[in-house]
C-alpha positions as CSV (number, residue, x, y, z in Angstrom):
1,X,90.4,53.8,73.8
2,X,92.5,55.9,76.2
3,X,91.7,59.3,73.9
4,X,88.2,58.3,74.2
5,X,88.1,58.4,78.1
6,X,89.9,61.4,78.2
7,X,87.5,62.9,75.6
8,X,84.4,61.4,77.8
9,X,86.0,62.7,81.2
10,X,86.7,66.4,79.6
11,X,83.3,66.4,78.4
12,X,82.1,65.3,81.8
13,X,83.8,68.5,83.7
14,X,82.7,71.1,80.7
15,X,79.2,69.7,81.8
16,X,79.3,69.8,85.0
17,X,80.7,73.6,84.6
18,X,77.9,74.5,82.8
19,X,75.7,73.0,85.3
20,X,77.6,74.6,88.3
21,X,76.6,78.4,86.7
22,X,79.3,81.4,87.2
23,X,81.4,81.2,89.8
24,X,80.4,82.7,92.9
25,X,81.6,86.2,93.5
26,X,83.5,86.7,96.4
27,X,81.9,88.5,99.4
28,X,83.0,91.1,101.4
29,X,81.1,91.7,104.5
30,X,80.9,96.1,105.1
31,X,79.6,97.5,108.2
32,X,80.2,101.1,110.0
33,X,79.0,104.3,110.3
34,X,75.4,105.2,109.5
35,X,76.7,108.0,107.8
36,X,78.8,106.5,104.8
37,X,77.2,103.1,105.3
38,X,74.1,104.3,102.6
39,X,76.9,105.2,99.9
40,X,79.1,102.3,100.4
41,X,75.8,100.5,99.5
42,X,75.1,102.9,96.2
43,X,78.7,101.9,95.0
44,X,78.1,98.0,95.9
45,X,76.8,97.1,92.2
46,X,79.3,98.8,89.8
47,X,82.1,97.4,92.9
48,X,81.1,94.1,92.2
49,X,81.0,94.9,88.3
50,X,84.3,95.8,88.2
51,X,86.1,93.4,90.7
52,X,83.9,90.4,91.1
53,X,83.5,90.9,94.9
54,X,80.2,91.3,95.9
55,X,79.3,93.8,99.2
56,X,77.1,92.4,101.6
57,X,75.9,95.4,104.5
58,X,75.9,94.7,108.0
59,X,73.9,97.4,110.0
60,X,73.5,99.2,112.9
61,X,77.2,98.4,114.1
62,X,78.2,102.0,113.9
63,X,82.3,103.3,113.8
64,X,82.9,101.5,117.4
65,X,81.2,98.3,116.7
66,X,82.3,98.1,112.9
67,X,85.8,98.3,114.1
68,X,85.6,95.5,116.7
69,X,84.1,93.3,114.0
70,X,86.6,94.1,111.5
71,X,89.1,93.1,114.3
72,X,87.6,90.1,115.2
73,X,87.4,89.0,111.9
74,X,83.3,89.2,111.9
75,X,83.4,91.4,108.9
76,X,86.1,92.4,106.2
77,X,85.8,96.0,106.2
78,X,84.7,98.6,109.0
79,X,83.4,101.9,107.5
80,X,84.8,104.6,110.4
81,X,83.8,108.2,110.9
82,X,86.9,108.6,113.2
83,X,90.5,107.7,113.4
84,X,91.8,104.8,115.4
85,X,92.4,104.9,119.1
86,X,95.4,103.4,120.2
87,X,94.4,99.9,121.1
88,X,92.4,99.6,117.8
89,X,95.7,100.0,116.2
90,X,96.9,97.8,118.6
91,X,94.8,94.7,117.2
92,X,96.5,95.1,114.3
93,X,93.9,97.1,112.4
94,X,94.4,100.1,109.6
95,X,92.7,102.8,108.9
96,X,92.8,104.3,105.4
97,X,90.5,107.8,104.8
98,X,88.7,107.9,101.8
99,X,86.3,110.6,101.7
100,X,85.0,113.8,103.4
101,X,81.6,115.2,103.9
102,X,80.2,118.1,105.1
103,X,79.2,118.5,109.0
104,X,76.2,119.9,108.5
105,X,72.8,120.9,110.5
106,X,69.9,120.1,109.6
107,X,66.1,120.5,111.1
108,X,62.4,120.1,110.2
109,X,61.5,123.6,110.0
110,X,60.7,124.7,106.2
111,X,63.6,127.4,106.4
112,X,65.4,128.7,105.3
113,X,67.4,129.6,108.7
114,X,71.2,130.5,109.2
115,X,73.4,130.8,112.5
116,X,76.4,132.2,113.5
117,X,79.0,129.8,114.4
118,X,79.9,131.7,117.6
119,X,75.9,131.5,118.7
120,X,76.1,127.3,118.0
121,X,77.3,126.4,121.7
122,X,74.7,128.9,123.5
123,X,71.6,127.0,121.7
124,X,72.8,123.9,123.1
125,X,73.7,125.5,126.7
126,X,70.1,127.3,126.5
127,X,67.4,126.3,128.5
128,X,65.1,127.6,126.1
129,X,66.6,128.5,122.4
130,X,64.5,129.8,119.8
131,X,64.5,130.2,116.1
132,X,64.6,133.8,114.7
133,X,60.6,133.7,114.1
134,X,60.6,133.0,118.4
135,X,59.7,129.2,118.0
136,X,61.3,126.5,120.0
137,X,64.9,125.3,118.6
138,X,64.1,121.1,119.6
139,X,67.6,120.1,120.3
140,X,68.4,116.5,119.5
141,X,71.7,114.6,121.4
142,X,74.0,111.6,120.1
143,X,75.6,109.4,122.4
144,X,78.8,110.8,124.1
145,X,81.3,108.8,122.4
146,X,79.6,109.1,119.1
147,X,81.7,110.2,116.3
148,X,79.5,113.1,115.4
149,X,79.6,114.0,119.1
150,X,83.2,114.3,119.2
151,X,83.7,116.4,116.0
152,X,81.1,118.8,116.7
153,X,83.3,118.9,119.8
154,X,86.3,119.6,118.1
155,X,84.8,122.7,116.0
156,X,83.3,124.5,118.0
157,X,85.2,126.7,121.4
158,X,83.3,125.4,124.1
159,X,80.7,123.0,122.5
160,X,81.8,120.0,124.7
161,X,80.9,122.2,127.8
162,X,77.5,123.2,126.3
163,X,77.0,119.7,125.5
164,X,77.2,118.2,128.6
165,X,75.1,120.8,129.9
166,X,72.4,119.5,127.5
167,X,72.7,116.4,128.6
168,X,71.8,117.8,131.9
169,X,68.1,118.5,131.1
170,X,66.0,115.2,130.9
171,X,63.3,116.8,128.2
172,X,66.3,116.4,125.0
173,X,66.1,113.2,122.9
174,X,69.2,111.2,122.6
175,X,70.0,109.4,119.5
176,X,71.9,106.5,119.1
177,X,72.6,106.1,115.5
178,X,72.5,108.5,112.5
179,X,69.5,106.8,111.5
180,X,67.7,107.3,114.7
181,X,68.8,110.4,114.9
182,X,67.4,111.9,111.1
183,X,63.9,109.9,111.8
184,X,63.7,112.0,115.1
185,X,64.6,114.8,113.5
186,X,62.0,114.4,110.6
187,X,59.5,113.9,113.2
188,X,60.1,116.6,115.5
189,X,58.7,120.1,114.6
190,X,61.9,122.9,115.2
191,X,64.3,120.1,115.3
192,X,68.1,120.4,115.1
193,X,70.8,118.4,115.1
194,X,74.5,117.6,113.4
195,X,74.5,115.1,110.9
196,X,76.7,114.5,107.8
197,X,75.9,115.7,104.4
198,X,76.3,112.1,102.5
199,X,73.6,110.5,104.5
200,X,71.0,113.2,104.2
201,X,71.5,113.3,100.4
202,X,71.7,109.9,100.1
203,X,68.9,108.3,101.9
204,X,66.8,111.5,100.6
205,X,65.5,112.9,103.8
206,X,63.1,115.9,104.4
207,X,65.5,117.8,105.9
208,X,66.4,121.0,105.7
209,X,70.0,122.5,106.2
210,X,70.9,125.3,108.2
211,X,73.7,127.7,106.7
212,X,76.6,128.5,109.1
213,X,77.6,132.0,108.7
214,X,75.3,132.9,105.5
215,X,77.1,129.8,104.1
216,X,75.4,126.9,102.9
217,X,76.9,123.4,103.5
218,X,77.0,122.5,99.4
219,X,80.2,120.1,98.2
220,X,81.1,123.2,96.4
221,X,81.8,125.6,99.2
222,X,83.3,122.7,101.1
223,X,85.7,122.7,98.1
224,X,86.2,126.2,98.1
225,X,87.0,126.2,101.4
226,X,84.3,128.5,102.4
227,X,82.2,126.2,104.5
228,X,85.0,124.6,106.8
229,X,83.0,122.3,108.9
230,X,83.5,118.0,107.8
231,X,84.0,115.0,108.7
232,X,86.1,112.3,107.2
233,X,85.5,108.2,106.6
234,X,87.9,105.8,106.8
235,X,88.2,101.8,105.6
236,X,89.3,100.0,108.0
237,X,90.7,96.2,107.6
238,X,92.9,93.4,109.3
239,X,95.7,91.9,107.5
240,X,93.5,89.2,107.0
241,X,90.9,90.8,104.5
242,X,93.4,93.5,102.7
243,X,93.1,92.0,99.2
244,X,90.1,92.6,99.5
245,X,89.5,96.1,101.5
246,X,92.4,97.6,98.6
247,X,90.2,96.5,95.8
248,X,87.1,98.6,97.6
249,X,89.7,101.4,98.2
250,X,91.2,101.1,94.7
251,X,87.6,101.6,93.3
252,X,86.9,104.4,95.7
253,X,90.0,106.7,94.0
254,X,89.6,105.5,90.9
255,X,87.9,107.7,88.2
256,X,84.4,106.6,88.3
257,X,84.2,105.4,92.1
258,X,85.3,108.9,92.8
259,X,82.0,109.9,90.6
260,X,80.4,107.7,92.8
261,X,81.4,109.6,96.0
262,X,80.5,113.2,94.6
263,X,76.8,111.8,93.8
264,X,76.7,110.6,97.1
265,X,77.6,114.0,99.0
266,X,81.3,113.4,99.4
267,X,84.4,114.3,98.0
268,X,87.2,111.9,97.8
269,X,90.3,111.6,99.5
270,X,93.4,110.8,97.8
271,X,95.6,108.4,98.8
């Protein structure tokens, strides 16, 4: 009688798993930069192939409002285009990099164009700059503590200076995200602006680049070393969700998440 019940009560919970379908996958909520945010979500399906954790994309946070999420535990992982500041690390947060991109420019104009890199701050301090045909260069602005903003910064002798004199003149557009920022520059005839390579070859835009110095910004001369002008993303995580943000990274450098990256305009970074 008693083997019968327990007979009856297995074949009750082998039911009732059947009915109950697969187990859910785990989630883990992504959100960051507009600039690595489109190939975190190319990678999402073989990710959750390989580790059961399905990717869910939060947008329009950016690097500074990813991180306060991921610190406030509204997300798992915060996709930065810059390091840390010292009271993000002070929540308790890390930051891991995991690939690099090209900083490139890019514009509307059929091209093909190329600049100097020591005439890049005097477009953005001129009142009027032109293209070498003598048609309007149509500047375009990101916020002042954007990412972008600060690396461009970084590069160039002087840029900051030249920036803030663009800011200066009401007539440039400012753009808030990188995605606000490539559908202004698809828009606007003579445009120009920084933006990273991933997201232009990722989310397919009609944009052309600009070469720096005869050198086009191409993953292989990025390699080479012979166009020197990137930027780099970082995962960033709590204690909290680090199971889960080292299985994404663990993807990300293994062999065929670091396929993944190439197809997606960036190289990987190794650990």
């Amino acid at each position: 009688m008693r083997a019968t019940f327990l007979s009856s009560a297995f074949g009750l919970l082998v039911a009732g798993a059947l009915l109950a379908g697969p187990a859910a996958a785990e989630t883990l909520k992504v959100a960051g930069t507009g600039g690595a945010m489109p190939a975190i979500e190319q990678v999402a399906a073989e990710f959750l192939a390989a580790s059961g954790i399905s990717i869910q994309a939060i947008p329009g946070l950016g690097s500074k409002g990813a991180i306060k999420a991921a610190a406030d535990g509204a997300i798992g992982v915060a996709i930065s285009a810059r390091l840390l500041n010292p009271e993000e690390v002070a929540l308790g947060l890390t930051a891991v990099p995991f690939a690099r991109t090209a900083l490139v420019f890019v514009t509307s104009r059929p091209g093909p164009d190329d600049m100097k890199s020591t005439d890049l701050t005097g477009i953005f301090l001129s009142s009027n700059p032109k293209w070498p045909d003598g048609t309007p260069i149509r500047v375009i602005l990101r916020t002042t503590l954007d990412a972008d903003t600060l690396i461009l910064e970084q590069l160039f002798p002087g840029m900051h200076e030249a920036v803030e004199a663009a800011r200066l003149r009401p007539e440039i557009p400012v753009a808030p995200t990188d995605q606000d920022s490539a559908d202004l520059a698809q828009s606007l005839a003579g445009s120009f602006v920084q933006a990273g390579l991933s997201q232009i070859i990722t989310e397919k835009r009609s944009l052309r680049f600009v070469s720096i110095d005869t050198i086009a910004p191409t993953l292989e001369n990025l390699v080479s070393g012979k166009y020197p002008y990137e930027k780099f993303f970082y995962l960033v995580y709590s204690a909290a969700s680090k199971p889960a943000a080292e299985r994404l990274l663990e993807f990300l450098r293994s062999a065929r998440g670091q396929e993944l990256l190439r197809s997606t305009g960036n190289l990987p970074v190794a650990g």
